[in-house]
Structure formats: structure tokens, C-alpha cells
N, C-alpha and C positions, 0 to 999 in steps of 0.2 A: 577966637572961637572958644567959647565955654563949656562943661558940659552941665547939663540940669541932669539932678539927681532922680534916680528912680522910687518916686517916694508917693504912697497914697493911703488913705484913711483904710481900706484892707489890712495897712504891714504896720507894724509896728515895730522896728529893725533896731535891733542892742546888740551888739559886740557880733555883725555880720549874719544875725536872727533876723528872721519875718515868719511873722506871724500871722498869716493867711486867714482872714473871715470870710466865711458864707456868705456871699452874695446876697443881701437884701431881697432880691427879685430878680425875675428871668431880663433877659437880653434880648433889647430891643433897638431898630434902629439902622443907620447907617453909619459906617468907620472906615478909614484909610488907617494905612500901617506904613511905617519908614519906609525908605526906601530898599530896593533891593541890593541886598549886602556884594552878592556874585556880581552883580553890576556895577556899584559901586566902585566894587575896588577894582575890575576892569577901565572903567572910565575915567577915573586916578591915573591909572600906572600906563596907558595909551596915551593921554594926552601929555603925561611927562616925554613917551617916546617923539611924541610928533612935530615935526615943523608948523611954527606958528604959536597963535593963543586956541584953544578949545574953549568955548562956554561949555558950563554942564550944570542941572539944575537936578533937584529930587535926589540927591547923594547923602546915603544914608549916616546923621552922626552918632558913630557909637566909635568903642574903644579902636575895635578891630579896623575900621574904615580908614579912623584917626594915624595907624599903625602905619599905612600905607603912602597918607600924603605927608606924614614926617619922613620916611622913608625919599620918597620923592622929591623931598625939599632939600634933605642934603646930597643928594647927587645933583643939584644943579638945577633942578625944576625950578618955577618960580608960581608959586599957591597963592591968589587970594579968592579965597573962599566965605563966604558970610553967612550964619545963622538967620534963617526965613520964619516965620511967622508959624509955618505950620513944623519946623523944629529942622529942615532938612536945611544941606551945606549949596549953594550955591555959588557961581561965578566963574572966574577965569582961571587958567593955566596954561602957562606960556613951557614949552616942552625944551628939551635941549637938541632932537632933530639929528640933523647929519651932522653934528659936531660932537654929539655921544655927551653921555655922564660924567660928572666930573669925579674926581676922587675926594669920597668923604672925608672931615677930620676926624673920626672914628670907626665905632662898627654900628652898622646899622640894627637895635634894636624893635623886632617885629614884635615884643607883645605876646602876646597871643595869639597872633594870628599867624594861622599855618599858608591861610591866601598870599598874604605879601611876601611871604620866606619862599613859598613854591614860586609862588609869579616871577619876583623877583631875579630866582638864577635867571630864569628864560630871556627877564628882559637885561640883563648885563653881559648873559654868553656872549656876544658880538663886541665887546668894548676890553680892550686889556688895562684893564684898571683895577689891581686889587681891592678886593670889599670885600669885611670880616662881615658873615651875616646871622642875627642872635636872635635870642627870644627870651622869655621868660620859662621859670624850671618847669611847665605843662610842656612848651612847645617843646623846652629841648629835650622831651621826651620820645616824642612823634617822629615816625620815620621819613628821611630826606632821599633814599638812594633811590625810591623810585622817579625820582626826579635827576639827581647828579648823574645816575649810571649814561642817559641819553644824550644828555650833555656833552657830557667825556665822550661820547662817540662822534659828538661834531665837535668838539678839538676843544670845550672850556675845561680846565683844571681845578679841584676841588681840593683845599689842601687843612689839615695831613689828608692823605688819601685814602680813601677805602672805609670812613668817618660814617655811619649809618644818619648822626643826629647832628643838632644844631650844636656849638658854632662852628661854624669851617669859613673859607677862604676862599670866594671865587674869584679866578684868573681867565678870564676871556681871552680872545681870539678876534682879530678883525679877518678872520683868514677862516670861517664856520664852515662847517661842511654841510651840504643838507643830506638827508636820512631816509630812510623808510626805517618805522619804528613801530612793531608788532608789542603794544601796551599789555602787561600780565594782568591786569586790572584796568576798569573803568573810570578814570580820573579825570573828572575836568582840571584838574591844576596840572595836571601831569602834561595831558593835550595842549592847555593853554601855553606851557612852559616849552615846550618842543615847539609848539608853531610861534612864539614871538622870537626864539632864537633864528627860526627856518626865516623869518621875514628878513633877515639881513645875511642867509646865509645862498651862495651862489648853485643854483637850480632849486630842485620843489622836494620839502621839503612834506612828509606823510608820514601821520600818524592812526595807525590802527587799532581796535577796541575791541573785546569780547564782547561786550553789550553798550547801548546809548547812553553819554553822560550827558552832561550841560553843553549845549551848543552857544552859549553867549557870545564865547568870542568869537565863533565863525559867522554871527550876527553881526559884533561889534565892528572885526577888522575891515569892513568893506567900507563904512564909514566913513573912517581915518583912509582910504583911499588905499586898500591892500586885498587885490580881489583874493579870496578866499574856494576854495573848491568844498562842501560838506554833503556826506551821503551819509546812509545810517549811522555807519561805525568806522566810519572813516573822514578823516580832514586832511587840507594840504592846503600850503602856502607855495608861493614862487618867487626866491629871492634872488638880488639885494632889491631891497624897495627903503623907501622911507616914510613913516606914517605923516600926513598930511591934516592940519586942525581939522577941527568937526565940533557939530553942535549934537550935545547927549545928553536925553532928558530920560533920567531913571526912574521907572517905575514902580509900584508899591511891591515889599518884600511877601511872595508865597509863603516862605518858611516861618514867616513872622505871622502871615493869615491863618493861618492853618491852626494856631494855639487860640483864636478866636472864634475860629468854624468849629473849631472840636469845643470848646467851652457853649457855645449855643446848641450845638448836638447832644450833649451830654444835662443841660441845665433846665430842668423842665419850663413848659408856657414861652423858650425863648424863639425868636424867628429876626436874625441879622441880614445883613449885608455888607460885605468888605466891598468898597469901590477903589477902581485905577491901580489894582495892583496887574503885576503880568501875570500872563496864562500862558506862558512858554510852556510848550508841553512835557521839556524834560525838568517841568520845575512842579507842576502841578498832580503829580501822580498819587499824591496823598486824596483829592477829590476821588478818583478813582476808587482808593480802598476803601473811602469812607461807604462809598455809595456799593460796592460788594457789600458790607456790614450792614447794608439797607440803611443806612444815614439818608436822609432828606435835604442831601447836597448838590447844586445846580448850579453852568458856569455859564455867563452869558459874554460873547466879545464886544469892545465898543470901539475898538480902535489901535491904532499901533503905535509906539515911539522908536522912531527908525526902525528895523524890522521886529522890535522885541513886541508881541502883542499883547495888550492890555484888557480888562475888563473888571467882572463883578462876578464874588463869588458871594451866593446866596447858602443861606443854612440854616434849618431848624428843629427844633428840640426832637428826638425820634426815640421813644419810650422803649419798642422791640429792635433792638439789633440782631445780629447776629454774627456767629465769629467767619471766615476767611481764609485762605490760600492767598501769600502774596508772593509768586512765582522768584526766582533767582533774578532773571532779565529784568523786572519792574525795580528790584531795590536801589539800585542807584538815581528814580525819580523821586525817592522817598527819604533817600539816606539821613539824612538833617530831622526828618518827622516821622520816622519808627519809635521815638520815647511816647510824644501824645499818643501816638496811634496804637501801642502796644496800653493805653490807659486806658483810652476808649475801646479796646480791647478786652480789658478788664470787668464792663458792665454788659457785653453780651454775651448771648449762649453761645455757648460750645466753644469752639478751639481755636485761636485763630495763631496759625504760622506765617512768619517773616522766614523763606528760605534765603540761606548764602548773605548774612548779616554781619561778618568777623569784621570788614571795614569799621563795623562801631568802634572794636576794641580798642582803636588805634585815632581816636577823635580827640577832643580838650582832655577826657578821662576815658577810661574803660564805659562807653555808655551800655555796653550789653549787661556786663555784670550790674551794673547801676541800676538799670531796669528791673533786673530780675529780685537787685534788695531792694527797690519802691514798691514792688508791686507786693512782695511778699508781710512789707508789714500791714499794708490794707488788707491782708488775709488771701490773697489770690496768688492761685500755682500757679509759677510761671518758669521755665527752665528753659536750657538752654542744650542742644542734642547736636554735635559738631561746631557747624558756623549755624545753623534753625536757631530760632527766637519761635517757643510754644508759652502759650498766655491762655490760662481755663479759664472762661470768663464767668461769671457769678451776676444773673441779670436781679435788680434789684440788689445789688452790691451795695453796701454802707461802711465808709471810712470808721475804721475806730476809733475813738478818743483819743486823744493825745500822744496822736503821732508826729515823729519828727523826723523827716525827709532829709539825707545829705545829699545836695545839689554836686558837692567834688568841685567847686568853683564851674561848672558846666551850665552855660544857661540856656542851653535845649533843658537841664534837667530839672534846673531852676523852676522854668517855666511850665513844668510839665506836672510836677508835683505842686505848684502852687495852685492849676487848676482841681485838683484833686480837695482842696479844700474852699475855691473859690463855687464848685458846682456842687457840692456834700453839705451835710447838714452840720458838719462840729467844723473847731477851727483845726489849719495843722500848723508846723513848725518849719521852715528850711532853712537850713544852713548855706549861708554865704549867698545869700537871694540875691545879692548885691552885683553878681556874676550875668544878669540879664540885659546892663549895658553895653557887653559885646556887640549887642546885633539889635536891641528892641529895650532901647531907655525908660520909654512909656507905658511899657505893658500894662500897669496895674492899670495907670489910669485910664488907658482906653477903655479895659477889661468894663472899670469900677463907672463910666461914663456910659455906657451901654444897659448897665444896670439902674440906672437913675427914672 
């Protein structure tokens, strides 16, 4: 498995530079986008759990994905995966089931991805195999306790103890206890992580939320043959069970749509269509705000892959926006696309707030602050007033010349600033553009293909 570089007649990339041109002409057309990442690495790290081979097809390849099936491979999984014609990982994976993980010859480094380090405890708390688990110096930034604290209360060991960040030590338990766990935060990795421990631990196993995050895996685990309970702000599992193969076809990444919806929204004469991505509804809540801004954005469904529902998001060019309220409850559908949507934010009137947005702080980089320096060298006030994200939008906005964007190796931010010169009249600059193979290898060129 190889990766193709993210390279198009747009960038012209020198020591971790791109150099972002104006679009030729508006965006037309039809486009798919990678697979979905949340999916992804869910359908990885289950079918390692599960008795059997799993096929799985539409598995998104970028760094982060990749993170997860090295991961996988050295506790004992067995990967083969092939590179598809339309760029996404396909094939088999034979799981290690009721005989559990094996013990690495190392430590497992996760990369950058904070998805496989969280997932990761949940699916080892049930095996007593020590695994040292790492990351690269962004992740071992990123905080771990809201994940280890729950753990340690069904019986895994996190060692040295009491460690906020990456690397530590986990020491499982075939002996798990299951929980009721009242979450201070909206976490899909947090939930996912509790209930893949509860799947092997003895009775059921509950977790609770302040507000709705991702339900994928309460999608997913019925699949792999682990019936699952999900009401709004609540999930549970009922263990011991053991996941059983399954056939998982991932569908196209929201958070990857969403920097192509917002680029046809913002790009005059454009009128797109993203097809086959999901329309999970805790993934699509950026449609939502767009269409509060008066965006001229429409979602239609065509169908389901296993329960995750699929379709087409429609969008085109909308000259008068306007700014928005995007309430506390909503932010965790958007979390991933508050940077675009705080841009597009940028070119209409009035005001528009992201209430209860601190979760950014604590993402690849600081992305609140990040935000609030992109937007300020394109000339727009933008602050930030406790955990609120306020953005005065300036309609008829024009990027100045020769600005230069730092992405912070972040490729929501990457991507978010290079629309800022792919939809404007002058070129810009970002640093470390190279950051948008985490999640969306292709960007430019799909962007630069729609433009043709």
C-alpha cells in the first residue's frame, strides 16, 4: 500500500509551502470524496476484534487510517488491504476473536491520530497484555484521562498512573467490570472506548452524554453481531460477547464534503454535487449551518451501507449570506467544520457565533486560536469570548495579497485556508499544506477537477 502525494497544478509546494491559485472558474459537476475517516477506523479496529475474516471496501487511505491498521497488525491482526482504482483501501481482515491480542514487539505508535490511541485503550482493556501506546509530539500533546479515568473504573491499569498524555502503559483485565458512566463531555472516542471494553465486560455496560456525539459505532457493533442499545445521549452494550466477521462498506467522508460544499458556496457561477458520502445525521450538521447562513445547500438520501445512511449533498454559489447562532447542543455535529464554516462565516453579514467550542483547543493544534489568526490576517474580526467563537463577517470580503496562512501541521486548517485562496481573487501561502493527507490526500485535485 502506497501513498500518492497530495500534489496539483494549484500548489506549488517548497520546503512544506503551497501556494494556493484562484481557481480558473467556478465549480461544476459531480464528485465523491474518500472514505469516512470515523468509519474507517472503526471498521479496522472491529474487524481486528472479531472472530473470522471481515471484508471491508471504501476504507479511507490517508496517514491517520494507516495509524490504525499498523496498529492492528502488530497485535496479531492479519491486514490485507489493496489500493482501488478510485484511491480507497480494500479487502480482508482476519481478527484475533476470542483468543485476544497478541503482545507487540514494541510500542504501538498512533501518529497522529488521537482516533486509534482513544479506540485503542477500549479495545485492549479486556486482554492483560501490556502495550506501551505513543504518538507523535502533536498527539502526545492531547489529553488521554478522559478516556483512561473509565477504564480504571472497570479494572484496566494505565501506567505511571495518573499520566494526563501520551505514552503510558496499558494493562488490561480479563476480569472488566461493566459501568454506568455519566461522560463530562460529548465524545465519540470516549463512548466508543467505554463500550468496546463493556463488549467483553460481565453485564451492560452505559454510557451517558450531555449532548449527541457520533453514533457510528452503535451502527457499527450490531453488525459484527453485538446488539447495541442507543437513545439520544445514551448507549450500552451487554457483555461478554465476542464480535463475529461482517461485511463493511464505508461510505464517502462528510468532513471531507463539507470543504467542497463550502468552496462552491463561497465561489461564484458554482453549482456541485458530492455523491455516496453518509448523511449520518451526527455527521452532517455543518449542512445545517450552512443553510441558517442562507447557503443554497440541499441533502437528498439514496440509500444505506449497513445502517450508516448514504446520499448527495447538493450546493451552490449564494452571493447574500448571512451570519448565525450555532447553539452549544449542535457543536459536537460540526466539531471537525467550525475552521471552514467560521470562513464562510467570514463573507457574510453580521455576526455569526459557535457557542461552547473549547473542545477545538485541545484537537491536532489549538484550532480556536488558529481561527481567530486566519481570519484576522484576511482583515476580519474574529474573537473569541470564554469557550464562544464570534466571526463579523464583511459580505464582499477580499483576501489581501500576500498572505500566508500557518496550517500548525492541522489539516482541517490546511484545508480551510487554502479555500480562502482557491475561492479569492489573489494567490495565498500555507505552511505545511502537506498536513492534508491525514484525512483527504486528494483535496486539491478534486477541488482543481471540478474547476476544469
Amino acid at each position: 500500500m502506497s501513498h500518492e502525494p497530495a500534489s496539483a497544478s494549484a500548489s506549488s509546494a517548497a520546503s512544506g509551502h503551497a501556494v494556493i491559485e484562484p481557481l480558473p472558474s467556478p465549480l461544476h459537476g459531480a464528485a465523491t470524496v474518500p472514505g469516512d475517516k470515523s468509519i474507517s477506523h472503526r471498521a479496522v479496529l472491529f474487524s481486528a476484534m472479531a472472530e473470522g475474516t471481515s471484508r471491508v471496501s471504501g476504507v479511507l487511505d490517508s496517514e491517520d487510517v494507516r495509524s490504525s491498521i499498523a496498529a492492528v497488525g502488530k497485535l496479531g491482526a492479519q491486514v490485507s488491504l489493496e489500493k482501488q482504482p478510485d484511491g480507497s483501501l480494500a479487502g480482508g481482515i482476519t481478527g484475533w476473536g476470542a483468543a485476544g491480542p497478541k503482545k507487540p514487539d514494541g510500542p504501538i505508535d498512533c501518529g497522529n491520530s488521537g482516533t486509534t490511541a482513544r479506540l485503542l485503550m477500549g479495545v485492549l482493556a479486556p486482554w492483560d497484555v501490556p502495550v506501551e501506546i505513543t504518538g507523535d509530539e502533536s498527539l502526545q500533546r492531547r489529553p488521554m484521562r478522559r478516556i483512561t479515568a473509565p477504564l480504571m473504573k472497570m479494572g484496566a491499569r494505565f501506567e505511571p498512573g495518573g499520566r494526563e498524555t501520551l505514552p503510558v502503559t496499558e494493562v488490561g483485565t480479563r476480569d472488566l467490570r461493566a459501568i454506568t458512566y455519566d461522560a463530562p463531555m460529548a465524545s465519540a472516542q470516549l463512548k466508543t472506548a467505554v463500550l468496546l471494553a463493556g463488549v467483553y465486560a460481565r453485564g451492560t455496560t452505559t454510557l451517558n452524554e450531555p449532548s449527541p456525539s457520533r453514533n457510528h459505532t452503535e451502527l457499527m457493533l450490531p453488525e459484527f453481531g453485538v446488539p447495541t442499545t442507543a437513545a439520544d445521549r445514551t448507549a450500552s452494550v451487554t457483555g461478554p460477547r465476542t464480535l463475529q466477521a461482517a461485511e463493511v462498506r464505508v461510505p464517502g467522508d462528510p468532513s471531507s464534503a463539507a470543504f467542497l460544499v463550502c468552496a462552491a458556496v463561497l465561489k461564484a457561477g458554482s453549482s456541485i454535487q458530492v455523491e455516496n458520502v453518509s448523511l449520518n445525521t451526527a455527521r452532517i450538521g455543518f449542512t445545517r449551518t450552512l443553510e441558517r447562513m442562507g447557503a443554497d445547500v440541499s441533502v437528498r438520501h439514496a440509500g444505506a451501507a449497513g445502517k450508516e445512511p448514504y446520499g448527495i449533498i447538493s450546493a451552490c454559489h449564494t452571493p447574500n449570506l448571512h451570519g448565525c447562532e450555532v447553539p452549544a447542543e449542535k457543536i459536537a455535529t460540526i466539531v471537525d467544520e467550525v475552521p471552514v464554516l467560521a470562513l464562510v462565516a467570514a463573507f457574510a453579514r453580521g455576526v455569526t457565533v459557535f457557542r461552547e467550542v473549547g473542545e477545538l483547543r485541545v484537537k491536532e493544534t489549538d484550532r480556536l486560536a488558529a481561527v481567530v489568526e486566519g481570519l484576522e490576517l484576511m482583515g476580519v474580526e474574529a474573537y473569541i469570548d470564554g469557550n464562544d467563537l464570534y466571526v463579523e463577517g464583511q459580505p464582499g470580503l477580499r483576501v489581501p495579497e500576500g498572505v500566508t496562512f500557518d496550517s500548525k501541521g492541522d489539516h482541517r486548517l490546511a484545508m480551510t485556508w487554502a479555500l480562502a485562496g482557491l475561492t479569492g481573487a489573489v494567490p495565498v501561502t500555507v505552511e505545511n499544506f502537506d498536513s492534508v493527507k491525514i484525512s483527504y490526500p486528494r483535496f486539491l485535485n478534486d477541488i482543481e477537477r471540478l474547476a476544469r
